[in-house]
N, C-alpha and C positions, 0 to 999 in steps of 0.2 A: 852191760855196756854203759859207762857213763855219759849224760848227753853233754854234749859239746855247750862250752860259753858263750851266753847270747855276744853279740857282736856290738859295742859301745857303737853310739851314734855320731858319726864326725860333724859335727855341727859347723864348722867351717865349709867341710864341704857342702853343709843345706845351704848356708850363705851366697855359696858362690852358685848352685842351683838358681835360688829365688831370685838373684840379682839379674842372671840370663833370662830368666823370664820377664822380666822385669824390661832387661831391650829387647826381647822377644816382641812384647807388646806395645813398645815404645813405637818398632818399625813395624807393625802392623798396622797405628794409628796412622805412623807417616804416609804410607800407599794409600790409607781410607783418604789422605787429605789431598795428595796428589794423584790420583785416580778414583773421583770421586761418583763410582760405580755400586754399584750391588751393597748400597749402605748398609741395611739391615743383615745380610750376609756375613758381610765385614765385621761389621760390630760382634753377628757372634762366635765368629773367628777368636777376639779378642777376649770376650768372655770364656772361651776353652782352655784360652792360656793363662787367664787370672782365675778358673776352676783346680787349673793344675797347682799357681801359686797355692791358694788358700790349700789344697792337700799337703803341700811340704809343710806350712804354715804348722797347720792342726797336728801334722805329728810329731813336729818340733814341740810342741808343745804337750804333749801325750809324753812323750820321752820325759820331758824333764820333769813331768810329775812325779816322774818314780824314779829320777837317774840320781845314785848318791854324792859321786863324782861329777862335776864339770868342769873344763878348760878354764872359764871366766866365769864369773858370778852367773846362776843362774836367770836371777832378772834383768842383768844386762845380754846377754843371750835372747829374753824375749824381747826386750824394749827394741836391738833392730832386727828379728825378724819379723816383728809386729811393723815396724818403719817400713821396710822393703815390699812387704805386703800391701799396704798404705799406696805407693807408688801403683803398682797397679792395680788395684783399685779404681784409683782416681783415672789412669787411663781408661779403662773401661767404660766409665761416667763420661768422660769426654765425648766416647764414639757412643755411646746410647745418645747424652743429648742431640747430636745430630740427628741420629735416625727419630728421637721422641718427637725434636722440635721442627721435622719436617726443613731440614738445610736445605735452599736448593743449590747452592754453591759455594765452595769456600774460597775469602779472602784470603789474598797474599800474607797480612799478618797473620794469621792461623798456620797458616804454611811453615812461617816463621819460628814462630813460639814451638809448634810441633818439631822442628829440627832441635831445637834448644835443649828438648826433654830426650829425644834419642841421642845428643853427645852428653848429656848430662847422666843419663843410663849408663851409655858405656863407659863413659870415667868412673863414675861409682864402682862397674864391673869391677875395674879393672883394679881400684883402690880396697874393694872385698876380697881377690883374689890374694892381694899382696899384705892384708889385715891377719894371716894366719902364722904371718911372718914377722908381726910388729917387732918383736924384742932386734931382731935385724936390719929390718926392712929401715927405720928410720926417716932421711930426707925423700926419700921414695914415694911415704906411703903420705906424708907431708904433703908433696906436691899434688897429687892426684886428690888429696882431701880438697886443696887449695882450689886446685882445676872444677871440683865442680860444684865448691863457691861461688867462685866464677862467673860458671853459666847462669847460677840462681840471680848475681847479681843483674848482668845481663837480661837476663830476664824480668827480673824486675821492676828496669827503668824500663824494655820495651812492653812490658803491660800497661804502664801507667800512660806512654806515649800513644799507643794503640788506643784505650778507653777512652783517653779523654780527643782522641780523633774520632770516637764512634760519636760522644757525646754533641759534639761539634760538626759534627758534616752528615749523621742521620737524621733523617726525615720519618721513619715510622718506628715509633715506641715498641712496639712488639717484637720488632725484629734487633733491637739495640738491649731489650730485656734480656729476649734469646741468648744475641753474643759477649755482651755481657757476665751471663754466667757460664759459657763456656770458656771466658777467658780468664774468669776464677775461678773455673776447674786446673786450667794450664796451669796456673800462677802456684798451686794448691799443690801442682805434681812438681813443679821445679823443690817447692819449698821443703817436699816430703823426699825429694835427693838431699839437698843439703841439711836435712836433721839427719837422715843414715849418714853423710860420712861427717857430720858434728859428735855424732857417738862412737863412732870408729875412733875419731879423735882420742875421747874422752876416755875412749876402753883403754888403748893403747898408753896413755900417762897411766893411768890407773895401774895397769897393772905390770908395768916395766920396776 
């Protein structure tokens, strides 16, 4: 009996996997910042769901050592699953420093910048799900690139207004160190959305 052909790896759909986890952990971070209970708990909530990322990750990457065929270049295949991976990551790092640096409450811009990176997730989603369709998709996939631009830019002038008010109205260095680099973790997670769909961009001219 001859055995059956292994089953080719749909790589679009690991995409659209890691990207879900991807606001999986986004709104996990959100409730750690808006119910800011059982931190350490929390955090390793989030780390489960950036374990599960890094596993699509690694066999994304397992595949393509040995796959002869693929949809798009190989290295552009890794460059954003390595990107989307990136994103959480960084969210993870977020909710650790909290629990490392002993938070005892979070400010309303944190609040902020946290909503920024869960609409910025789910635009990404939703511009990965419709990347499998570029040669179609067109003005579509354009717009939702654009959308979470957008947020990064968004985000960018409220980082800069946020720091330089920590700069300006704290009174203890330790605690302005702390949020300081938790707010260039934020800054760090918006920027690694807009490199995933800067390459979606890039994939989609590439190869129309």
């Amino acid at each position: 009996m001859a055995l059956g052909k292994k089953k080719e790896m749909d790589y679009y759909e690991c995409f659209n996997t890691a990207s879900g986890l991807s606001v999986k952990a986004a709104k996990q971070l959100e409730d750690l910042m808006n119910n800011y209970t059982n931190v350490a708990e929390k955090a390793a909530g989030i780390h489960e769901t950036e374990h599960e990322a890094d596993g699509i990750f690694h066999k994304m990457v397992e595949e393509l050592s040995r796959a002869f065929i693929t949809p798009i270049d190989r290295e552009d295949i890794l460059q954003i699953a390595s990107n989307i991976d990136n994103i959480v990551d960084y969210t993870e790092d977020i909710a650790n420093m909290l629990d490392m640096f002993s938070i005892k409450q979070i400010p309303q811009p944190a609040k902020t910048m946290t909503s920024l990176i869960v609409k910025s997730c789910e635009a990404l989603e939703t511009a990965i799900k419709e990347f499998k369709n570029f040669k179609k998709s067109g003005k579509q996939l354009t717009q939702l690139i654009i959308q979470v631009n957008q947020y990064e830019e968004e985000g960018d002038k409220f980082y800069r207004s946020t720091v330089k008010e920590l700069y300006q109205e704290g009174n203890n260095p330790i605690e302005i160190m702390k949020w300081k680099e938790i707010y260039d973790k934020m800054e760090d997670t918006l920027d690694a959305c807009e490199e995933v769909a800067n390459l979606l961009e890039a994939m989609a001219i590439k190869n129309s």
